[in-house]
N, C-alpha and C positions, 0 to 999 in steps of 0.2 A: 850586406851589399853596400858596394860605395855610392856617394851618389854622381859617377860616373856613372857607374853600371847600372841605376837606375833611368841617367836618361837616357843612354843606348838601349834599354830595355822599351822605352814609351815610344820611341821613336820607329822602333822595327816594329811594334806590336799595329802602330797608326797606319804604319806603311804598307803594312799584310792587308788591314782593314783597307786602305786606297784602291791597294793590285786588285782586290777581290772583288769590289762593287765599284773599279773603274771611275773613283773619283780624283778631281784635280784640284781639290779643296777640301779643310776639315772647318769641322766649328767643334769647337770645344766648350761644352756649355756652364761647367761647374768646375773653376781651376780648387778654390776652395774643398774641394771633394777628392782631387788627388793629390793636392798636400796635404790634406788626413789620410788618405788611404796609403801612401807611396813615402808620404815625407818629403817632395820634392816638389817644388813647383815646373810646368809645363814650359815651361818660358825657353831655357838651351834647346828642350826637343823640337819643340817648335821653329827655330831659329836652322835645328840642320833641316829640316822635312821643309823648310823655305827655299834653303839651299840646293835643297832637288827638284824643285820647281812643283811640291805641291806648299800651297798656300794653305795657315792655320790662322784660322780667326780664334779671338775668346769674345766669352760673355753671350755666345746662342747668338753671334751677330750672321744672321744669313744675309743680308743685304751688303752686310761685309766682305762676305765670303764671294759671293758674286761680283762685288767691286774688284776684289782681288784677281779672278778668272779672265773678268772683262779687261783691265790694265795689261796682263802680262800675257793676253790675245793683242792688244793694241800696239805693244811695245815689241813684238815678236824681234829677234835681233840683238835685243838688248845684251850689254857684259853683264849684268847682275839682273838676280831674282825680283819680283813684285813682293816686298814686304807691306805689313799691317803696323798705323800707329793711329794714336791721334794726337790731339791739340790739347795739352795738358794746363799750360801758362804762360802768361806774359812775360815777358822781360822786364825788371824795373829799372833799367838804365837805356834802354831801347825799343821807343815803340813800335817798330814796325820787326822785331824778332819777337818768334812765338815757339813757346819749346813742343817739338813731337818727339814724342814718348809710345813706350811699351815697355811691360816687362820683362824685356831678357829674349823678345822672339824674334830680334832681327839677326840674319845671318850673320857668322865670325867675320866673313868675308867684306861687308861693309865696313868695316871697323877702319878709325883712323889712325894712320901709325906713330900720333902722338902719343899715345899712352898705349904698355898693352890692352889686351881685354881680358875680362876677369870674369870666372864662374862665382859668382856671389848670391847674398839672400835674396829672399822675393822681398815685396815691401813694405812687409810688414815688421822690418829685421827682427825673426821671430826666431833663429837660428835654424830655419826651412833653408833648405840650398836651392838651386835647379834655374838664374835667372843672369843671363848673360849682364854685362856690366861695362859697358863703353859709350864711348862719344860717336856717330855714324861719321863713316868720310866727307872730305867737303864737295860740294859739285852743284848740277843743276839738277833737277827732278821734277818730275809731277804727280801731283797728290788726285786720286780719283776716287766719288762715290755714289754709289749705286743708291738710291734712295725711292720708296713712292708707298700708296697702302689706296685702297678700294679699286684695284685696277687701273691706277695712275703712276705710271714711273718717270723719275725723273737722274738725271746723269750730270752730274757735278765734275768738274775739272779745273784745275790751274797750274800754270806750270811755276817753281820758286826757284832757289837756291838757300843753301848752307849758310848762314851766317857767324860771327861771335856770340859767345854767351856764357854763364857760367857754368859748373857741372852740376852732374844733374844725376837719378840714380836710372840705374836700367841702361836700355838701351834709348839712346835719341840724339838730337840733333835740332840747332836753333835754326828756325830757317825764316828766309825775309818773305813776311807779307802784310797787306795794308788791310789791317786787322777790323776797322770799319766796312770796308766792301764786303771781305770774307764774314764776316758776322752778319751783315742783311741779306745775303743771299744763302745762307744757312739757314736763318729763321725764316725767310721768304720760303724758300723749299722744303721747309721741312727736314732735313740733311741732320743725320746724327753728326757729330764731329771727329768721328774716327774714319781711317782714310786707308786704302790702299795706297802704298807712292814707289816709285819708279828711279832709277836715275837715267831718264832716257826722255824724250820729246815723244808723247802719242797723243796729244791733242787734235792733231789733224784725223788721224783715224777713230779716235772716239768723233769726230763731229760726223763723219761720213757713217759711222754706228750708229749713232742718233736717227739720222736721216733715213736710213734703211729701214730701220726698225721703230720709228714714229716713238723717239722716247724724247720727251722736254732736255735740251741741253743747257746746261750753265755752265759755263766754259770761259775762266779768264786766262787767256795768255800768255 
């Protein structure tokens, strides 16, 4: 099999599991387990199953997965899907650009049409295929997370945009923020640093979620 037809194979197989138990999100707990079993990393499949608007977390991130749910409720309207990244690095010629990353599971469709996009290795270049490989379009967006443990939830938001930067592997995009605030109210909250994000304005409506639903909001701007 090519590893085409392997990730059109992941992607229908996730998608039966969706139709059948009615979910609008996946978590995928062990990518390392079906690049041994498949040969292919999860990253392209994920990326089209984004595409159709269900959302794929890695790494057993549930509070991801519900980050993801809760944005692309909030953004309802939106031209593009709720994808999954986080906050990988700094910029060293720019400090307020911070690179967001994932491997390969942001849809084609964000892609910028400075470069094409490329089916490339995962990152370990292990000669493993299966992990999309582009720069994300430029624009504004908001990054949202779902975060809380002993019966304490709390709801993270900020809205950014796309900046300069250099390349990078995967999927991602440099985007402006003032990396001191976002870092004390990460470690204040608790907040892992992986984010569902949007290219769309839903702040106003996660705040009004918040309220309804008595969840602590952190919400920049």
């Amino acid at each position: 099999e090519s590893v085409v037809d392997k990730i059109a194979a992941m992607k229908l197989a996730i998608m039966r599991l969706c139709e059948e138990y009615a979910c609008g999100a996946v978590i995928i707990a062990a990518t390392e387990g079906m690049r041994r079993t498949m040969d292919i990393y999860p990253g392209a499949a994920a990326g089209l199953l984004t595409e159709e608007g269900i959302s794929v977390v890695c790494g057993a991130d549930v509070c991801g997965a519900i980050s993801s749910v809760i944005l692309s409720a909030a953004a309802q309207g939106a031209s593009s899907s709720a994808f999954f990244a986080r906050i990988a690095a700094r910029s060293p010629k720019n400090e307020r650009a911070v690179l967001l990353y994932d491997e390969g599971g942001v849809p084609v469709s964000l892609a910028s049409e400075v470069a094409p996009p490329v089916l490339g290795e995962g990152p370990e270049h292990d000669g493993c295929f299966g992990c999309g490989q582009w720069r994300l379009k430029e624009g504004a967006m908001t990054l949202c997370r779902f975060d809380g443990e002993n019966g304490a939830y709390r709801l993270f938001a900020m809205e950014t945009h796309t900046c300069e930067g250099p390349a990078a592997d995967g999927t991602y995009a440099w985007i402006d923020i003032d990396w001191e605030v976002l870092e004390k109210t990460l470690l204040a909250g608790g907040y892992a640093p992986r984010f569902a994000c949007i290219y769309a304005q839903a702040i106003p409506v996660l705040k009004e979620l918040c309220r309804y639903l008595d969840i602590a909001a952190d919400m920049e701007a």
